[in-house]
N, C-alpha and C positions, 0 to 999 in steps of 0.2 A: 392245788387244783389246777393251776395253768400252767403246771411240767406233764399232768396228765392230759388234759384237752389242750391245748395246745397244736395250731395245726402241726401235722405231723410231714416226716419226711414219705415221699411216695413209695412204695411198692413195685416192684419192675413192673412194667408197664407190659410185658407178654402176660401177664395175668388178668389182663383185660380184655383179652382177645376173643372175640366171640366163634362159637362154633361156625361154620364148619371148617378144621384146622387142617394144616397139614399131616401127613406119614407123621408119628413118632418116632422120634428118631434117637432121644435119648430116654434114660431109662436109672439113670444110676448118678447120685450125689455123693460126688468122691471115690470109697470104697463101699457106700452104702447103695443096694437095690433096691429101689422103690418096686414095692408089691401091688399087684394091679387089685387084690381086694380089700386088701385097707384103705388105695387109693377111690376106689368107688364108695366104701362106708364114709370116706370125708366126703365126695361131691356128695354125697345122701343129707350130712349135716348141714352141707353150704346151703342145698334147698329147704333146708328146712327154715335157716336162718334167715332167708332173703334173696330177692333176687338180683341182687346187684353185683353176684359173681358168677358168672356160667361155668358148668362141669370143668375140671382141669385133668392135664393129660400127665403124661410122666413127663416129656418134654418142656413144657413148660414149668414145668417145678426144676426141674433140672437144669435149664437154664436162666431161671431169676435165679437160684441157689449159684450158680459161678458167676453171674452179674455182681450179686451181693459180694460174695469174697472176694472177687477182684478187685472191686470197688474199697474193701473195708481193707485200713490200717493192722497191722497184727494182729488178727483173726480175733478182735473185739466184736460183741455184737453190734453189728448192724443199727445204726437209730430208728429206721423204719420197723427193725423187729422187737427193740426195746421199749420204744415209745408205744406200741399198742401193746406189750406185756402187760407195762402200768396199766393201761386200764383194765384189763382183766384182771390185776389184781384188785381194781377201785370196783369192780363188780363183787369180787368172792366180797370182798369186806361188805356190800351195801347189802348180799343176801344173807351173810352172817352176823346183820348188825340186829341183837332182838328189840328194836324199837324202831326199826324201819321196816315196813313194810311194802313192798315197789310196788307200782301198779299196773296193772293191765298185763299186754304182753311182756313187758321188760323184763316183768321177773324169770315169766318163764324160758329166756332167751338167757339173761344171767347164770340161770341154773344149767343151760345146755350148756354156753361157753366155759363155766369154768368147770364145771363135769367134764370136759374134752377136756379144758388143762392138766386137770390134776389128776386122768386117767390112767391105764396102760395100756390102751388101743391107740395111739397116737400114729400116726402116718410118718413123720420123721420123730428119733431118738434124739432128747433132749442132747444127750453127749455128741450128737454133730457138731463139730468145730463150727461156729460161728453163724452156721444158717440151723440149729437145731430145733426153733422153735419159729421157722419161719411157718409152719404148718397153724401155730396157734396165732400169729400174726394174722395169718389169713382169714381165722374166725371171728377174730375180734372184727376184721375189717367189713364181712359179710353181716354182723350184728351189728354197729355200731349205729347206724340209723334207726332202730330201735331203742337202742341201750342208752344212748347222747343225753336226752334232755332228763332220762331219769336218774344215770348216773351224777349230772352235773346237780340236780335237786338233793341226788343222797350229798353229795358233799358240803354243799351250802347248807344242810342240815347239821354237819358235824362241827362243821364248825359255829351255828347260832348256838348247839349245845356245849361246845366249849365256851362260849360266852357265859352261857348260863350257869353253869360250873363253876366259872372264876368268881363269877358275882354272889355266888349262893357258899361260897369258898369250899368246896368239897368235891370230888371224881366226878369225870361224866362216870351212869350208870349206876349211880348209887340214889339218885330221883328220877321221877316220872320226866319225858319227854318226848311226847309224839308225833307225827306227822303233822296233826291238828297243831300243835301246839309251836312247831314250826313255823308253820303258815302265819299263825298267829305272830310271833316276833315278826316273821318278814315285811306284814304287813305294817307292823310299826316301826318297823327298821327304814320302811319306804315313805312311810309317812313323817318321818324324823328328817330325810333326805330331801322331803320335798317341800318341808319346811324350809330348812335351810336352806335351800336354793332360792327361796320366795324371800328372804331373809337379805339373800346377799343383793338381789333385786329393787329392793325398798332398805329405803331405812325407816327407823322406827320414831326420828324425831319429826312432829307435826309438822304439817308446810303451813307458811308463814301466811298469816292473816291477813286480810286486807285492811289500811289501815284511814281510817277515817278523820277527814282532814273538816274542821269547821271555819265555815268560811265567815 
């Protein structure tokens, strides 16, 4: 859980950049063209997902993409676009997990973001050398304010049900374990915690009595 949340490495920082932008000036990562209407159906999802990425131009993909490869050692990915892959993939797993259920908007954000992942409308082709999936990088980053607190719950879930599993000595999945019943452990996992805290605070042997002197 804290290789995927974990703060992450930043994002070029021209993807911050608010309208109103310069000319466009580039258009092309590497040998690859970015196409101006795939690039509209992505700003279409970034609005859907939130607004804490304004529309993006070819230019500015184009140069975080040679920021990134310059930057990166032997055309490895990038930590900035590996670090938020993980979490899209800790989303597919929380929507595909059938004993989790997300709540409110998260799910439906989950299901956009890894729908864009595992598409083939994609704005950059995974087979880009090194910045191939910085497009999906981007979405995760536009949803993650949403996704955060529900992703971190789906995980603190998988593992109380690993707990359970080991204790009960059988597969997760092969017993009931739900939301509810999450909650339920956490709240006695926090109650156990806050014991022992109160524990290491006091001790348990009586304080000594006054003792009574006859005169």
């Amino acid at each position: 859980m804290n290789a995927i949340l974990a703060t992450t490495a930043p994002l070029p920082s021209i993807l911050d950049l608010p309208p109103p932008r310069r000319s466009c000036r580039r258009h092309r990562i590497g040998s690859f063209d970015l196409d101006t209407a795939a690039l509209d159906r992505f700003n279409a999802l970034l609005a859907r997902l939130g607004p804490r990425i304004a529309p993006l131009d070819c230019d500015q993909l184009a140069t975080a993409a040679r920021e990134l490869r310059e930057a990166t050692a032997d055309r490895c990915e990038p930590p900035s676009i590996e670090q938020r892959v993980r979490r899209i993939d800790a989303a597919a797993r929380m929507i595909g997990d059938p004993q989790w259920q997300p709540a409110g908007e998260a799910g439906r954000t989950a299901v956009l973001v890894v729908g864009y992942a595992g598409g083939d409308r994609q704005l950059l082709p995974n087979s880009l050398p090194t910045v191939g999936r910085l497009d999906e990088a981007i979405v995760v980053e536009a949803a993650w304010p949403t996704l955060e607190a529900e992703v971190v719950s789906f995980l603190d879930f998988c593992r109380l049900r690993a707990i359970e599993a080991e204790l009960r000595g059988c597969a997760v999945g092969t017993f009931a374990f739900t939301r509810r019943d999450w909650q339920q452990a956490r709240s006695a996992e926090d109650a156990l915690a806050q014991h022992l805290r109160s524990v290491r605070e006091r001790s348990y042997v009586p304080a000594p009595t006054a003792r009574f002197v006859i005169h």
